[in-house]
C-alpha positions in Angstrom: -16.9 44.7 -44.4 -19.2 44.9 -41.4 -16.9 43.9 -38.3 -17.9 40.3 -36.5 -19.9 38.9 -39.3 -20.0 35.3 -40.7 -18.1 34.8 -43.8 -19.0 32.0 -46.3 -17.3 30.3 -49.8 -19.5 30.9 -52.5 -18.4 28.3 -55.0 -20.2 29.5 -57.9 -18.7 32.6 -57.9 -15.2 31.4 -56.0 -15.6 34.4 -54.0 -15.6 34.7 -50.2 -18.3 36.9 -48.8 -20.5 37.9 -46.0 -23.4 35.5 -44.9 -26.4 37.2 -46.5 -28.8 39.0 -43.7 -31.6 36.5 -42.8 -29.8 33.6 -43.6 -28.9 31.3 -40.9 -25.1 29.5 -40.8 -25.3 25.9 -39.2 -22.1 23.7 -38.7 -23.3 20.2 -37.2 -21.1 19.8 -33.9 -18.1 21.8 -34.6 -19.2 25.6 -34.9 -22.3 28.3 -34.1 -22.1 31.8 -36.0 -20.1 33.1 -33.0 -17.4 31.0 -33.5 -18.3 28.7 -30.8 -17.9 25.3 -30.4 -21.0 23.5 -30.0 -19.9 19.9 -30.4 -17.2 17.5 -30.4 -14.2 18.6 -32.1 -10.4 18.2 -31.9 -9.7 20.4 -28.8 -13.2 19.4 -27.1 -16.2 17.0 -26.4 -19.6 17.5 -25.4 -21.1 15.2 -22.7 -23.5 14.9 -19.7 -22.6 16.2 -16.4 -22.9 13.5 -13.8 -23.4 15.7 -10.9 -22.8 19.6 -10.7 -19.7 21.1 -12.3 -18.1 23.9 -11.7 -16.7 26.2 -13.9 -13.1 25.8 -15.1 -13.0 22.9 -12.6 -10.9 19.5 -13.8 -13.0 16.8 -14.4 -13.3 13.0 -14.9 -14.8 10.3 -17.3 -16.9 7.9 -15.5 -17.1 4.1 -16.7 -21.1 5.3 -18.0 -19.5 8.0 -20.4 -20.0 11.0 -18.5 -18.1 14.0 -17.0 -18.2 13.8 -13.1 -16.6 16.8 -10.5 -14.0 13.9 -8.5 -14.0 13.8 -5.1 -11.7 13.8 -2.1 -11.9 12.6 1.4 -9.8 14.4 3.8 -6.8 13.1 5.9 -7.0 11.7 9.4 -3.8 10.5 11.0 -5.2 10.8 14.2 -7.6 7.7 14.0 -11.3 7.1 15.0 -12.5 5.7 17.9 -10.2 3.1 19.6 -11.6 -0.4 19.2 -11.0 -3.3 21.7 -10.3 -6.8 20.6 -9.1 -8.1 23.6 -9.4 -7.3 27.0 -6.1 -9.3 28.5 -5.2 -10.5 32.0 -3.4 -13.2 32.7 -3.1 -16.7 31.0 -5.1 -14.6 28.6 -2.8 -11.4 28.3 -1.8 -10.8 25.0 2.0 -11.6 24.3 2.3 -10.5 21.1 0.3 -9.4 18.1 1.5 -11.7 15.3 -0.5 -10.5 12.0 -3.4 -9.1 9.9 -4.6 -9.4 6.7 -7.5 -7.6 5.0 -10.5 -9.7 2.6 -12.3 -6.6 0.9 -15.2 -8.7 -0.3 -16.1 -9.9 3.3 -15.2 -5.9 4.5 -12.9 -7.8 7.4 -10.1 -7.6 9.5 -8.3 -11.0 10.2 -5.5 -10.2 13.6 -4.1 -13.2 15.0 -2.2 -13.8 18.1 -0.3 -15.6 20.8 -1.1 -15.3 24.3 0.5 -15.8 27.8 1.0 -19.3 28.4 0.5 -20.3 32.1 2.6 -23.5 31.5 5.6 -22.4 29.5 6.8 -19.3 28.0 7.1 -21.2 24.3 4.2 -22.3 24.2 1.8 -20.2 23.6 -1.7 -20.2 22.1 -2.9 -18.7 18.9 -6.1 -16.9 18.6 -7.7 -15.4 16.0 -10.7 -12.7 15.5 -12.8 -11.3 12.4 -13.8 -7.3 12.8 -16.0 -5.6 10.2 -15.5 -2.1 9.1 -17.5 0.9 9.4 -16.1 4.4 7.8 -13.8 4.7 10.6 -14.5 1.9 13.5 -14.1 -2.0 13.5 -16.5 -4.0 15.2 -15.0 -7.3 16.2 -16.4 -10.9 16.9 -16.1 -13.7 19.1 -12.2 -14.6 19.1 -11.4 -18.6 18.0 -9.2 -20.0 19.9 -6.5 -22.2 17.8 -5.2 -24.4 21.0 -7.6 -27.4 20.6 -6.4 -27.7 17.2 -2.5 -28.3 17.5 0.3 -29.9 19.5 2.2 -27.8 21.8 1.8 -24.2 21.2 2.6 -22.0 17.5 5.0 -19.8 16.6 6.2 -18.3 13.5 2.7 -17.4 13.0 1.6 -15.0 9.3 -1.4 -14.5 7.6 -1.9 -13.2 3.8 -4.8 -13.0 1.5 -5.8 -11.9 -1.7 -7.8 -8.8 -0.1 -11.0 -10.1 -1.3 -12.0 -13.3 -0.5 -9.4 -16.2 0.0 -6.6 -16.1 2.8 -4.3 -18.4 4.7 -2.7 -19.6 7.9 0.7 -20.2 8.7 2.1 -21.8 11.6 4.9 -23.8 13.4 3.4 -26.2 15.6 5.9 -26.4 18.3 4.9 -30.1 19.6 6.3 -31.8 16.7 8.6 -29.1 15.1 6.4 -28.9 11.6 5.7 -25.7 9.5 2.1 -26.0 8.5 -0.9 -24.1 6.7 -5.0 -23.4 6.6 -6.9 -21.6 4.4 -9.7 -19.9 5.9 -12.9 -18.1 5.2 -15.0 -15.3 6.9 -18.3 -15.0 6.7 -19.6 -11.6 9.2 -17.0 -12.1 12.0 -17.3 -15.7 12.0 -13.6 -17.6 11.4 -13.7 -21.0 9.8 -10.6 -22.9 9.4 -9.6 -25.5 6.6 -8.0 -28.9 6.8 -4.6 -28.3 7.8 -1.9 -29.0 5.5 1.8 -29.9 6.6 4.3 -27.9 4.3 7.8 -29.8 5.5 8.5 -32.0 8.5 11.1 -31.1 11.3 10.9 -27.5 9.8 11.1 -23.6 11.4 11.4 -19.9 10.6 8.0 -20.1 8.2 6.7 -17.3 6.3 4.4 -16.5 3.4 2.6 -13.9 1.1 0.1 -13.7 -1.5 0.8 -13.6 -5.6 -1.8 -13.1 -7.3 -4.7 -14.6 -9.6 -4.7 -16.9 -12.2 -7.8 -18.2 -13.8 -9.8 -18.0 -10.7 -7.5 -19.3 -8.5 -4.5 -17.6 -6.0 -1.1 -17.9 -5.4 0.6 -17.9 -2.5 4.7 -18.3 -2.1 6.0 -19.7 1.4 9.0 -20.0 2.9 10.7 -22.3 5.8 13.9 -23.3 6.9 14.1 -27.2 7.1 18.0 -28.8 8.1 19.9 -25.5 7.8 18.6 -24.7 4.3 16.0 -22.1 3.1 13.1 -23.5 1.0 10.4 -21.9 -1.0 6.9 -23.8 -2.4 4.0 -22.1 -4.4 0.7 -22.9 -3.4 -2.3 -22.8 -5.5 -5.9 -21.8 -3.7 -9.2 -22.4 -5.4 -11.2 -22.1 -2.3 -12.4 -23.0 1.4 -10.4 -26.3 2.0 -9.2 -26.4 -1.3 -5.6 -25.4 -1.3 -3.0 -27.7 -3.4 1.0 -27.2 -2.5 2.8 -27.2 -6.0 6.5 -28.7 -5.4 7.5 -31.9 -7.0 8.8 -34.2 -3.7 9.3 -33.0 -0.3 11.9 -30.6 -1.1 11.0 -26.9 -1.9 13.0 -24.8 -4.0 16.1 -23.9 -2.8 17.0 -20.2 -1.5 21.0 -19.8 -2.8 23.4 -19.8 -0.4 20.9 -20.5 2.0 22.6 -22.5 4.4 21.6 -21.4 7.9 18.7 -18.5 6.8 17.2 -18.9 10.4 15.0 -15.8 9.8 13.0 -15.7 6.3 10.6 -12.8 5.3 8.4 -12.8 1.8 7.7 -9.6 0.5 4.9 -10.4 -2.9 5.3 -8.1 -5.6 2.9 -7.9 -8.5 2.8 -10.7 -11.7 3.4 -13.1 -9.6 6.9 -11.9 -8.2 8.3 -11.9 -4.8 11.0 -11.3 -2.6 12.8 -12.8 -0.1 15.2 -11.7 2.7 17.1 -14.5 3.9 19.7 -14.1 6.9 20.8 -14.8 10.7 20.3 -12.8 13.5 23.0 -9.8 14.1 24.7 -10.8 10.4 23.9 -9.3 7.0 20.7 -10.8 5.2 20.5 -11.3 1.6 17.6 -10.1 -0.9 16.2 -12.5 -3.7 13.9 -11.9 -6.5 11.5 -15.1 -7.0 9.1 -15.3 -9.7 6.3 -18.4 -9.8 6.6 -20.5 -13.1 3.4 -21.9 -14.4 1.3 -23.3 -12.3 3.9 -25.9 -10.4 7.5 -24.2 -10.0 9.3 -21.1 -9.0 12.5 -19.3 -9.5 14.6 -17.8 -6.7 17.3 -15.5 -8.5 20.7 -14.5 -6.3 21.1 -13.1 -3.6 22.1 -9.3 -2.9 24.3 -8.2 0.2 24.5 -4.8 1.5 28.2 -4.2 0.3 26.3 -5.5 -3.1 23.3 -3.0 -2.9 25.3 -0.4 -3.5 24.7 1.3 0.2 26.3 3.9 1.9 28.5 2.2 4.7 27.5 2.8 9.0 30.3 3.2 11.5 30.0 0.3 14.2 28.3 1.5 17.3 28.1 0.2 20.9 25.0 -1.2 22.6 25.2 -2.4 26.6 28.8 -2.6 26.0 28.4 -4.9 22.8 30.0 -3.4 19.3 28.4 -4.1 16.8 29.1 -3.3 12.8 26.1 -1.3 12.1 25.5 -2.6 8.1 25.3 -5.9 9.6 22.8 -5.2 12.4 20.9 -2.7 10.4 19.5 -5.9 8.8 18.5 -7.7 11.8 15.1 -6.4 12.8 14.1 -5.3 8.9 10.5 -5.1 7.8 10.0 -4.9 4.0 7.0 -4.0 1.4 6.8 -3.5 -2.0 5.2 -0.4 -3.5 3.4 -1.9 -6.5 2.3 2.2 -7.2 5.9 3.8 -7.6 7.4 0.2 -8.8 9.9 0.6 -5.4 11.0 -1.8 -2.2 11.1 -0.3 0.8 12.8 -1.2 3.7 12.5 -0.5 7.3 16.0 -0.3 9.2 17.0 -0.5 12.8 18.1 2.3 15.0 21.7 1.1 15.9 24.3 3.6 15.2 22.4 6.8 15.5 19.5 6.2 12.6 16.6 7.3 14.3 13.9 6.2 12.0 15.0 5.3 8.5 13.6 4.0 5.1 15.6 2.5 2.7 14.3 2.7 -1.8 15.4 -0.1 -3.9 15.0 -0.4 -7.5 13.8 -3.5 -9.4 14.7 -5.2 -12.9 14.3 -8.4 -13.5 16.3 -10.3 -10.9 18.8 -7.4 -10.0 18.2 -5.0 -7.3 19.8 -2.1 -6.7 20.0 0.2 -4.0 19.0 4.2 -4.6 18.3 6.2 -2.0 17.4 6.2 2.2 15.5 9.0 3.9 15.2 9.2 8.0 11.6 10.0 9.0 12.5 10.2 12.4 14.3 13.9 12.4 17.3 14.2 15.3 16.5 17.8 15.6 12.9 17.3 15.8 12.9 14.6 18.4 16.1 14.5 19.7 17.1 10.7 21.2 14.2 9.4 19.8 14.0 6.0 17.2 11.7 3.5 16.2 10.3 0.4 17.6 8.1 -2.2 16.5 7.7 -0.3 13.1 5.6 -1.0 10.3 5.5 -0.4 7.0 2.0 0.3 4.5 2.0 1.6 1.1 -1.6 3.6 0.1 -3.6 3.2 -2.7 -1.9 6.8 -4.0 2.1 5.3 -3.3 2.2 7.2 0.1 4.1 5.2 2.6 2.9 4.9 5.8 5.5 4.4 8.9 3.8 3.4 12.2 6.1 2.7 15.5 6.2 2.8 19.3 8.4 5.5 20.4 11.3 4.9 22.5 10.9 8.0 24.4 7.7 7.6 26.0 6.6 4.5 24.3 3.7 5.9 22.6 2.1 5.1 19.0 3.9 7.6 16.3 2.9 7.6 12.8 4.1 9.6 9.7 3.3 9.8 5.9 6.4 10.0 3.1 5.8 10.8 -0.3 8.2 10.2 -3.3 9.8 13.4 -4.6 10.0 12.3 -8.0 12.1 15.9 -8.8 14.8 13.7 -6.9 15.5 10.9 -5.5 13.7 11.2 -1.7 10.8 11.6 0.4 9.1 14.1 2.0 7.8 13.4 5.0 4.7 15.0 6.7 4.6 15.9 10.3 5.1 12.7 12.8 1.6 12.4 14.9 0.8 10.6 18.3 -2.4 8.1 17.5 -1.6 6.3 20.9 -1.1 7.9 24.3 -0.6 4.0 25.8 2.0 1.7 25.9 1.9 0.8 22.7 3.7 -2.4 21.7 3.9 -5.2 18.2 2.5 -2.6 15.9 1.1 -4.3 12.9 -1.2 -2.4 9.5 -2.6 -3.2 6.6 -4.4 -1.3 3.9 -8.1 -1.6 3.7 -10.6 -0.1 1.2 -10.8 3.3 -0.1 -7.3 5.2 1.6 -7.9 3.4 5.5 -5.4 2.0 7.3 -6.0 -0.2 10.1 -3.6 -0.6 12.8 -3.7 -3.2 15.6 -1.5 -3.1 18.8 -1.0 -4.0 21.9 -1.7 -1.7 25.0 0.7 -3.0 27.5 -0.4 -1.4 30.4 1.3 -3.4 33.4 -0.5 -2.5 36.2 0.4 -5.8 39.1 1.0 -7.9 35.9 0.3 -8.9 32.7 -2.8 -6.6 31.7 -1.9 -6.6 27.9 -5.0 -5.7 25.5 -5.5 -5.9 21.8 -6.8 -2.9 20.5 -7.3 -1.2 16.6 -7.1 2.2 15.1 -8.8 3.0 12.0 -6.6 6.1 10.2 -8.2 7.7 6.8 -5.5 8.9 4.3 -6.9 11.8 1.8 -7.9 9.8 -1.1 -9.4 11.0 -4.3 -11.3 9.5 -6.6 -9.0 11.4 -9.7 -6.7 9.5 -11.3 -4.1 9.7 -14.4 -6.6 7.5 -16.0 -9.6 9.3 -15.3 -8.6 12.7 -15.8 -10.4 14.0 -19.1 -9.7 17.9 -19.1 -11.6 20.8 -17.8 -15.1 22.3 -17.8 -16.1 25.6 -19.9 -18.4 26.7 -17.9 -20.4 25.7 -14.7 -23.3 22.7 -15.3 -25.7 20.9 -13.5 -26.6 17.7 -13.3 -27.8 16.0 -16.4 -26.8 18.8 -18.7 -24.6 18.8 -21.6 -21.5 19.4 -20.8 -18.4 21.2 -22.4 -15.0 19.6 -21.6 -11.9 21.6 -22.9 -9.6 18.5 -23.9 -5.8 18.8 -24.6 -4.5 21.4 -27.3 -7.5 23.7 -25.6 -7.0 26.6 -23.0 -8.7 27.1 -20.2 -8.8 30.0 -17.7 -7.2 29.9 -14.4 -5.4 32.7 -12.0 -2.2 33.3 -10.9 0.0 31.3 -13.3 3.6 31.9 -13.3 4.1 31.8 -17.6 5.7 28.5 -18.9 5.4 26.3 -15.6 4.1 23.2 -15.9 1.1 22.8 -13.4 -0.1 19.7 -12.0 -4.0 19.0 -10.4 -3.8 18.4 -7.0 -6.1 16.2 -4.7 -8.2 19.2 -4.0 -8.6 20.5 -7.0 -6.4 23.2 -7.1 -3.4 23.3 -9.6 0.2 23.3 -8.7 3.7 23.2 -10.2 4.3 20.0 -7.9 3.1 16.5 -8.5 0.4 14.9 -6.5 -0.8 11.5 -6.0 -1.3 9.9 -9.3 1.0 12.8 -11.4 -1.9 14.3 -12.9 -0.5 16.4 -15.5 -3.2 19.9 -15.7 -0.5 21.9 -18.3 1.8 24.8 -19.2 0.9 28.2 -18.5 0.5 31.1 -21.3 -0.1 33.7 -19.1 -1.0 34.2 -15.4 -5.0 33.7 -16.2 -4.8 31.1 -19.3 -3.2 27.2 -19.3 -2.6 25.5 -22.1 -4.3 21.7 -21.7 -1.5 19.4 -22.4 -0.8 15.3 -22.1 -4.4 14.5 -20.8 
């Protein structure tokens, strides 16, 4: 038998032989005469390049049914130009950056604000601007000016939207000691407030964050302390100056063992579940898992203590003479965020008792909490008597956590990127970069669209008094636009664009270099493969040999 040639059943005479000379073999989608596969099959698919491909290259399936080359935008910690939102002097000096929130359909930034107060250092004014963004710049408005609108000055001032279109105000109106709310809309840069809405009478210590959606509408949990007790409402938002505050009576629902919770933070989680840290200054705080029920009521589960987290104990430290038990101050100056990508809390500690920069990893089921790991981004031989101030906390679209401060050193704007090591329980941080050479002071982010970060802060430069700006940073994060989901398999060969394209799928091979035989290899933002996960996990396969890798659990 001649070597390389077809072979065909011949069922009259239940014999295998060669495929007569001049006759040609056709196998709809599966095979040619060489062997090849043409079509669909099993191990493979057939379908049109969107974009060039290149060969061997992972690829992904587009929404239109096609085979796209993904794309990757490259990291910049660094920032874009720096944008100024407030030029302060004076009465009109900046005391402290308050919050920002992010509405994705309006592309806009929402910072609010108090400023110096020529007339009393509690009562202070709240101002509010819109920016748009631009790839790496914001381009702000004309600030609105809140102090026409209330009695005697805010405080306990947050913001939180649905990061599209709805969002609401929060305030303590210091005249008349009520916690009240807004909704508001943006339209360009231009701010337009709703009909405010008292929450609770003789209340303080206010805070609030967004839900989700339900049929159209938004939720929103808040929180406030009224006569000693912490108290939680839902609220329901349908639109601009239509917001409804679901609680049967006055009362809210009741944080346990709240008695004298005069500082409240809510941390939204996703499905409509939440948390909330409940505490007093310079003692322990207690964590609580809330979840909305229906459309009128929530549920606040018990509370969890450090000693009950499970947590590795702190020896008490000394600051301007004062001891202090370090577990207990640790949870004074906390800022939290949920990491809805890796399913984790995180927690921001302060730098009493040595920790220079630290992050703390909870796990969540149900209504239990449990503590499992902490990692210090600030390294003690790397910067040695250096910690964190004015930190905040910002989760990517990939689960990268995002850690901006003020140094204490030299008081300038730090930042650093962690990702989970999901070999074990830690993070690995990246190197820590300077984005602000100023005196950079209430440091507040919030993730925008497509791996940006916008940071606002104050640049406190005291030059003969008060001369306190508001100014913005715009940071890119590499993004990519391959995904877990997305990922389909690998190309056979190189295509252009609107050709027919063969895709090895899983169960296939494909050809690569440099393979260490039976290591799992993972595709990395770039492109490349490696034996360490990235991003989204995206599982490439196992290698066979150093040039060929077996497609697996695409």
């Amino acid at each position: 038998m001649v070597a390389r040639i077809p072979l065909i059943v011949n069922s009259s005479a239940e014999q295998i032989q060669e495929l007569p000379s001049g006759d040609s073999l056709s196998i709809p989608g599966d095979l040619d005469v060489t062997g090849s596969i043409t079509g669909n099959s099993v191990h493979a698919v057939q379908l049109t390049a969107d974009g060039t491909i290149a060969a061997n290259a992972p690829v992904t399936l587009t929404s239109a049914g096609k085979v796209k080359a993904f794309s990757t935008v490259a990291e910049n910690l660094t920032g874009g130009s720096t944008g100024t939102f407030l030029t302060g002097s004076g009465s009109q000096a900046i005391n402290s950056i308050e919050d920002v929130c992010w509405l994705g359909g309006q592309n806009a930034a929402v910072v609010a604000w108090k400023i110096k107060s020529s007339t009393s250092s509690l009562d202070q004014d709240l101002q509010l601007i819109a920016g748009t963004l631009s790839g790496t710049s914001i381009s702000w408005g004309t600030r609105l000016d809140t102090g026409p609108l209330v009695s005697g000055g805010l405080s306990h001032i947050h913001l939180a939207s649905n990061n599209n279109d709805k969002a609401i105000l929060m305030y303590h109106e210091s005249g008349n000691g009520h916690m009240k709310v807004r909704t508001f809309t943006v339209s360009g840069t231009t701010i337009t407030l709703g009909t405010e809405v008292t929450l609770r009478l003789n209340s303080n210590e206010g805070n609030l964050c967004y839900l989700g959606d339900d049929g159209g509408s938004s939720y929103f949990a808040v929180a406030y302390q009224h006569s000693g007790d912490a108290e939680v409402k839902i609220i329901k938002h349908d639109g601009h100056n239509s917001m409804t505050v679901l609680a049967t009576g006055e009362n809210g629902v009741g944080v346990p063992n709240g008695a004298n919770h005069d500082e409240l933070k809510l941390i939204g989680m996703s499905h409509d579940r939440f948390l909330v840290q409940a505490g007093k200054d310079n003692e322990s705080r207690t964590i609580h898992v809330g979840t909305r029920l229906g459309t009128t009521d929530c549920r606040i589960g018990p509370g969890y203590t450090a000693a009950e987290l499970g947590e590795a104990g702190v020896a008490p430290f000394t600051v301007s003479g004062n001891s202090y038990d370090a577990e207990l101050y640790e949870y004074t100056d906390e800022t939290g965020l949920y990491d809805p990508i890796n399913e984790k809390f995180i927690m921001w500690v302060s730098a009493g008792g040595g920790s220079k920069g630290r992050i703390r990893v909870y796990n969540i089921d149900g209504d239990t909490i449990k503590f499992q790991f902490e990692s210090d981004f600030i390294n003690t031989g790397v910067e040695t008597g250096h910690y964190s101030m004015y930190p905040s906390l910002e989760v990517t679209d990939k689960g990268q956590i995002i850690v901006a401060w003020q140094d204490s050193s030299n008081h300038y704007g730090k930042r650093v990127v962690g990702s989970y090591n999901h070999e074990r329980d830690g993070i690995t941080w990246g190197t820590i970069t300077t984005w602000s050479s100023e005196w950079t002071g209430t440091v507040q982010q919030v993730n925008a669209d497509d791996g940006k970060i916008i940071t606002v802060y104050q640049d406190t430069a005291q030059t003969g008094g008060y001369n306190i700006s508001g100014k913005s940073k715009v940071f890119q994060t590499a993004t990519t636009t391959l995904t877990s989901d997305n990922f389909l398999g690998f190309s056979a060969a190189g295509y252009s664009d609107g050709n027919t394209a063969r895709i090895s799928l899983s169960g296939s091979t494909t050809t690569k270099s440099s393979l260490t035989i039976g290591k799992k290899y993972y595709v990395q933002d770039n492109g490349t493969l490696a034996t360490t996960r990235e991003s989204f996990d995206v599982v490439a396969g196992k290698a066979l040999s150093a040039t060929s890798l077996l497609i697996t659990e695409v």
